[in-house]
C-alpha positions as CSV (number, residue, x, y, z in Angstrom):
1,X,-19.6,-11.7,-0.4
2,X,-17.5,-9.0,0.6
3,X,-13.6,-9.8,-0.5
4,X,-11.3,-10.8,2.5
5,X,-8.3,-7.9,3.1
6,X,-4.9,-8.3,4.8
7,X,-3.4,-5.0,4.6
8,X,0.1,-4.3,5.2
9,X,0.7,-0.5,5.6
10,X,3.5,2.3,7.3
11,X,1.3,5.0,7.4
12,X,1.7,7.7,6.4
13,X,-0.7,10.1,4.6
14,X,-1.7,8.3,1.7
15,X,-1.8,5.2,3.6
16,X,-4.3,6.1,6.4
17,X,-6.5,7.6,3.0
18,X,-6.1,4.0,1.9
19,X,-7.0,2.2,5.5
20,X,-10.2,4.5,5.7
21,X,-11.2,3.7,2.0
22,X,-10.7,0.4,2.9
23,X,-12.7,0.4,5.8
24,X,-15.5,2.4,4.2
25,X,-16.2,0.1,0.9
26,X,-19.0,-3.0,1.5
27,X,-17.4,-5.0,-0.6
28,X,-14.3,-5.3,1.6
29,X,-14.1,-6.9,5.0
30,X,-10.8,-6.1,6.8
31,X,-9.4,-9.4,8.6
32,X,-6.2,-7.8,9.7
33,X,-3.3,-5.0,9.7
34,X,0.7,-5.2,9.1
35,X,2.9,-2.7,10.3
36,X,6.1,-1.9,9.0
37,X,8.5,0.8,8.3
38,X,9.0,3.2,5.5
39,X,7.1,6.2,5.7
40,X,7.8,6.8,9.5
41,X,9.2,4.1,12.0
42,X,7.2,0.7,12.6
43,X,6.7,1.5,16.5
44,X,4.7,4.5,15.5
45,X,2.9,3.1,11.9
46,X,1.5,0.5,14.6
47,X,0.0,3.2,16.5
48,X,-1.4,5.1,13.7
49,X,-3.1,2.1,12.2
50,X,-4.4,1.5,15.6
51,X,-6.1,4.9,15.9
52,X,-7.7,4.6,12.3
53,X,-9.1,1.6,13.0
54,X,-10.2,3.3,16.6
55,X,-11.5,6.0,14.6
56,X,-13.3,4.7,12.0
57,X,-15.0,2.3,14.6
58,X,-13.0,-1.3,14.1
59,X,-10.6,-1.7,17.0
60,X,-11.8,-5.1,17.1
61,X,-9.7,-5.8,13.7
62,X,-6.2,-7.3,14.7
63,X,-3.1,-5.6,14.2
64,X,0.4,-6.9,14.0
65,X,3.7,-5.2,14.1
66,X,6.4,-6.2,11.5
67,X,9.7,-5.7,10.5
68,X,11.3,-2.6,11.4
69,X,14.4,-2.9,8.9
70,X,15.2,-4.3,5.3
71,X,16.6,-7.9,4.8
72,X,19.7,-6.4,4.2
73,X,21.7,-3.0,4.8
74,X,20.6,-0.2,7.1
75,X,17.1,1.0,7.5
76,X,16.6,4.8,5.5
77,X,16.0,7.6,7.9
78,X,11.7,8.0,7.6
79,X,10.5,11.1,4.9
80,X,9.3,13.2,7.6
81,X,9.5,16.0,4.8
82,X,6.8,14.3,3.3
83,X,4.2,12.8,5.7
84,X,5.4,14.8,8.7
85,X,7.2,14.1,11.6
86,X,3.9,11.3,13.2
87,X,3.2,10.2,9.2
88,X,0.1,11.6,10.2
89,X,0.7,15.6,8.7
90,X,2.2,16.8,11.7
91,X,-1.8,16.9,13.3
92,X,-1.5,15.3,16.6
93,X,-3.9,12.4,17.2
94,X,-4.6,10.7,20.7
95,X,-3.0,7.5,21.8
96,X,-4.4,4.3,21.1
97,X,-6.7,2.2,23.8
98,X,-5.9,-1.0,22.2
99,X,-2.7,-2.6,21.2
100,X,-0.9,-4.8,19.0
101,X,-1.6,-8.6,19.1
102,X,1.6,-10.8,20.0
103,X,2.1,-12.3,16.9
104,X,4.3,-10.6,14.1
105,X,3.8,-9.4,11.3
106,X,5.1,-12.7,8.8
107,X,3.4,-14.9,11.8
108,X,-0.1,-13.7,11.5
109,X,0.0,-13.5,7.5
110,X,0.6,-16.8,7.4
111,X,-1.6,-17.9,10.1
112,X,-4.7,-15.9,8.2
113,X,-3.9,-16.7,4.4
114,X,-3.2,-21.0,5.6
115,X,-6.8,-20.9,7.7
116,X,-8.7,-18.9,4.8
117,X,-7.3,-21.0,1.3
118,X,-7.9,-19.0,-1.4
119,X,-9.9,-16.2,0.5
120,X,-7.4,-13.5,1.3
121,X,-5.8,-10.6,-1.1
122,X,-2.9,-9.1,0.7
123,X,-2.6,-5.3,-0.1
124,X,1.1,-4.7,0.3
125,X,1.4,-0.5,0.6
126,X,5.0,-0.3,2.1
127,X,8.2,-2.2,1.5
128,X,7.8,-5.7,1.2
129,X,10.2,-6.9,4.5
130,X,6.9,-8.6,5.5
131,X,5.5,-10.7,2.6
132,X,9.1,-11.9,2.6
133,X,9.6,-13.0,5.4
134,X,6.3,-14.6,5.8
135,X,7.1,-16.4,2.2
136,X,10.5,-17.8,4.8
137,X,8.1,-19.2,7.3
138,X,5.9,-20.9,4.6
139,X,6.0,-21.4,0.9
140,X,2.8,-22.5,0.3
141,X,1.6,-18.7,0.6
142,X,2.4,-18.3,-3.0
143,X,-0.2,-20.8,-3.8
144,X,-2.9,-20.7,-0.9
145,X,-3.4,-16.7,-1.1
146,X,-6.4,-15.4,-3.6
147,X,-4.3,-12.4,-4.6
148,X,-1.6,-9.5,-3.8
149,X,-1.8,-6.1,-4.9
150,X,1.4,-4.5,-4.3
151,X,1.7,-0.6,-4.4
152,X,5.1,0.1,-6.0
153,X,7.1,-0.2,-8.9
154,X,8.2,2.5,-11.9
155,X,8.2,1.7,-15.5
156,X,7.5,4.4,-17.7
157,X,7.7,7.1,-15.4
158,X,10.7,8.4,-12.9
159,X,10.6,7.1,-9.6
160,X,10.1,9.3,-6.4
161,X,13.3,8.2,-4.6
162,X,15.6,8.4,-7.3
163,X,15.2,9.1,-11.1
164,X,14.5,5.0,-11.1
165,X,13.3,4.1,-7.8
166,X,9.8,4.0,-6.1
167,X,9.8,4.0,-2.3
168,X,8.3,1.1,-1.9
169,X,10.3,-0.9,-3.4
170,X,13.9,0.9,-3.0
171,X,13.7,0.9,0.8
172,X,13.4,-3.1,0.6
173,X,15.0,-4.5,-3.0
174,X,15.7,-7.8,-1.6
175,X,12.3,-8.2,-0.5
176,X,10.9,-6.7,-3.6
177,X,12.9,-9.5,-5.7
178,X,11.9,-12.3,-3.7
179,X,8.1,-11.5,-3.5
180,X,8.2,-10.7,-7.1
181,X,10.0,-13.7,-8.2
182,X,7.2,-16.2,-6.7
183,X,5.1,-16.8,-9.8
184,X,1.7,-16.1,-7.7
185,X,-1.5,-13.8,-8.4
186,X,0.4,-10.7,-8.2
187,X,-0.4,-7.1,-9.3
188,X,1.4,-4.1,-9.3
189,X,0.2,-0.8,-8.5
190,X,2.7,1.8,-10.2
191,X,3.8,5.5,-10.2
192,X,3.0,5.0,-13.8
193,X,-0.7,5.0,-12.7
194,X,-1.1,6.5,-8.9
195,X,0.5,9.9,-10.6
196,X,-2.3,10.2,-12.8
197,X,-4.8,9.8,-9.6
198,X,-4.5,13.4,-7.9
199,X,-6.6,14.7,-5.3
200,X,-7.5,17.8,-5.7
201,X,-7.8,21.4,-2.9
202,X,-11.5,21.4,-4.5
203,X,-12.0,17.3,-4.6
204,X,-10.6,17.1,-0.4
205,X,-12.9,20.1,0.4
206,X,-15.9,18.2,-0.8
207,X,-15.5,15.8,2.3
208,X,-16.0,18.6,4.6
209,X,-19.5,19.5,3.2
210,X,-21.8,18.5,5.7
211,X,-19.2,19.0,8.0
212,X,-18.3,15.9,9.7
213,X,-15.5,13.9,11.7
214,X,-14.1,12.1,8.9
215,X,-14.0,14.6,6.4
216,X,-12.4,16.9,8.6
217,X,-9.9,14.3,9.5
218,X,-8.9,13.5,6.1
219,X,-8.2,17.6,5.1
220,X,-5.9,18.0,8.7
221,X,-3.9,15.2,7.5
222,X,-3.3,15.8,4.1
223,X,-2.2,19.4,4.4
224,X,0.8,19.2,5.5
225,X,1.7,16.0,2.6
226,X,-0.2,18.6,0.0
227,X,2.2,21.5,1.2
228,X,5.1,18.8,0.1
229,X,3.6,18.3,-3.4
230,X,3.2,22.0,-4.3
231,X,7.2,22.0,-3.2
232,X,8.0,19.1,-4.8
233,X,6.2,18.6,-8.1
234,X,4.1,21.9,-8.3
235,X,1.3,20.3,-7.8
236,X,-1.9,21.7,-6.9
237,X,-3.4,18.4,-4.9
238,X,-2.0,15.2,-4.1
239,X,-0.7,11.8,-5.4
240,X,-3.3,9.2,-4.1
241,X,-0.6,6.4,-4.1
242,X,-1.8,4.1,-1.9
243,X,-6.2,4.6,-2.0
244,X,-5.7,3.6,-6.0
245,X,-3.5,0.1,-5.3
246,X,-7.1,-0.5,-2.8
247,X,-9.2,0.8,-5.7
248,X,-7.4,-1.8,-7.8
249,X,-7.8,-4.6,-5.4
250,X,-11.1,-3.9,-5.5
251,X,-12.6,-2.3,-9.1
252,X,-9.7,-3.8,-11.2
253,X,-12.0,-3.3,-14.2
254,X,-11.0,0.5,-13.8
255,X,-7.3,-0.5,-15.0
256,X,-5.6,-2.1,-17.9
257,X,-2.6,-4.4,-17.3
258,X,0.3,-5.4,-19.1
259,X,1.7,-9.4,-17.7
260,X,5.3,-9.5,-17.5
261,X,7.9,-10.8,-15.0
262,X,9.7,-8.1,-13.3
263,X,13.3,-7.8,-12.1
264,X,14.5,-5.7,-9.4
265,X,17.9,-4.1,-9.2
266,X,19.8,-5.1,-5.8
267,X,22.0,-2.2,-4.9
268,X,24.3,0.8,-7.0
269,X,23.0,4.2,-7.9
270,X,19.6,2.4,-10.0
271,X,18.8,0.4,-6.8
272,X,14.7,-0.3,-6.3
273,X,14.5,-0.3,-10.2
274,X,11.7,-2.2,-11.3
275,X,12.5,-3.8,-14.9
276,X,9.9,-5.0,-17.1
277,X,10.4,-8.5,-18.8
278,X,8.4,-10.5,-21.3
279,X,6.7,-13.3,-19.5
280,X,8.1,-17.4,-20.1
281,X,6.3,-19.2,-22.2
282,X,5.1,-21.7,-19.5
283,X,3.3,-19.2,-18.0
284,X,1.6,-18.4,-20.7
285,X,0.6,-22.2,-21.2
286,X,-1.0,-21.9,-17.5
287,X,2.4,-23.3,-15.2
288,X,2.0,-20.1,-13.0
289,X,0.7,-16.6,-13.3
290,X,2.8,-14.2,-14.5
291,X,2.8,-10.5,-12.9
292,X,0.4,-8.0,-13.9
293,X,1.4,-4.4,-14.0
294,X,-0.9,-1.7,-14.1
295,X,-0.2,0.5,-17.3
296,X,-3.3,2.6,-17.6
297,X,-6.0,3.5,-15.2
298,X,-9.7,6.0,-15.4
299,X,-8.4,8.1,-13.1
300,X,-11.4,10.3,-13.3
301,X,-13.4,6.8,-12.2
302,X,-11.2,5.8,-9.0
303,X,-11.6,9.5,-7.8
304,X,-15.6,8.9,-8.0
305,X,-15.3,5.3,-5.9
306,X,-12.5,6.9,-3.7
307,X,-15.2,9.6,-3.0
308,X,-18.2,7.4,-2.8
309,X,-16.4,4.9,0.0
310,X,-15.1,8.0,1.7
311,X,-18.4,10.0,2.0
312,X,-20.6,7.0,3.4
């Protein structure tokens, strides 16, 4: 039976990657779409989620727009340098037919993970305003939801904010420390392993061959977010960030995991740190799950499933 999906998403390139794959594997069934802010304003994430799903044939899949700001303290002006002034590369993409539903965001994550007990896994691929507000509205989230895979977090590696921070995480801390402090099914998806996960000039080309709508989708978006790797890191491809927290959700036997608890630092110059902890002893005894953080992946084996869902 194909594993129920809420995804929560501000794409961005590497998000819409992660939608399609999404979207593309059997073994997932997409109930719904979050919108939020991060990678480019919530008002126009909404309307790039609602074109993939357009796109890749799903408009019927709800989507609902969420917060548009952190808990606390300004939002951070969007990366356009990164994923373009849309979030989509800079490639202009037609406007939606369909729209929104009316509820938001924390509204219709609790209304779907409190009618499915035990069904959903939340994929969280943006800052985690959300998840925390939802976990506001009700508690019982923490232990009625099957399982959230969060993409964020640094541990052993530098962040890509700040020499500590990941995005993710740094553009909502509070919300990061309150989602992460629940004791629930959680897994983090890290920079320690999406950096090792790199798509390739020759690995993106090989969508294009037969030529077809998809394919050619995927290279127009990603050359303008490739453009900003070459600048940034020197890197010949991209970081597939968000398809490998999917590829987790979905193959975690591709990954090993350490369980810890993990701390997030609030504000100064190491805000959106993510500090690794040993887990309490009760929850080793069973009283609650600890978190598991992703400390090794076969990279070489999510690039194969990423390019077997995406070439359908």
């Amino acid at each position: 039976m194909p594993r129920k999906l809420l995804i929560d998403t501000d794409p961005g390139v590497d998000d819409a990657l992660a939608l399609l794959l999404a979207l593309g594997s059997p073994e997932a069934e997409v109930v719904g779409i979050t919108t939020t802010f991060g990678n480019i304003e919530t008002d126009a994430a909404t309307l790039n989620a609602l074109y993939l799903l357009e796109f890749s044939g799903h408009p019927e899949i709800p989507v609902a727009q969420g917060a548009s700001a952190p808990l606390h303290g300004a939002r951070r002006p969007a990366p356009t340098h990164v994923h373009g002034e849309n979030g989509m590369g800079n490639v202009l993409i037609p406007a939606p037919r369909s729209h929104p539903i009316r509820d938001a965001a924390p509204e219709f994550i609790v209304r779907t993970v409190m009618g499915h007990p035990g069904e959903i896994t939340l994929i969280m691929l943006g800052p985690l305003t959300n998840l925390a507000l939802a976990l506001e509205l009700e508690p019982r989230l923490s232990t009625t939801v099957a399982q959230v895979v969060i993409m964020g977090g640094a541990f052993r590696v530098r962040g890509n904010v700040s020499d500590t921070a990941e995005a993710n995480i740094f553009n909502d801390p509070v919300a990061a420390s309150r989602v992460l402090s629940q004791g629930w099914p959680l897994t983090l998806v890290g920079l320690d392993v999406t950096t090792r996960v790199v798509l390739t000039p020759d690995y993106l080309q090989r969508f294009r061959q037969p030529p077809h709508r998809l394919g050619e989708l995927i290279w127009r978006i990603t050359r303008f977010y490739e453009d900003f790797h070459l600048r940034r890191y020197g890197l010949l491809g991209l970081y597939a960030h968000d398809p490998t927290a999917v590829a987790c959700a979905l193959e975690p036997g591709l990954f090993e995991y350490e369980e810890a608890r993990v701390a997030v630092t609030l504000e100064g110059p190491e805000a959106g740190r993510t500090v690794q902890q040993p887990p309490p002893s009760g929850l080793l005894r069973g009283a609650g799950h600890a978190t598991k953080i992703c400390s090794d992946v076969r990279a070489w084996q999510v690039l194969d499933f990423i390019h077997r869902r995406l070439a359908r």
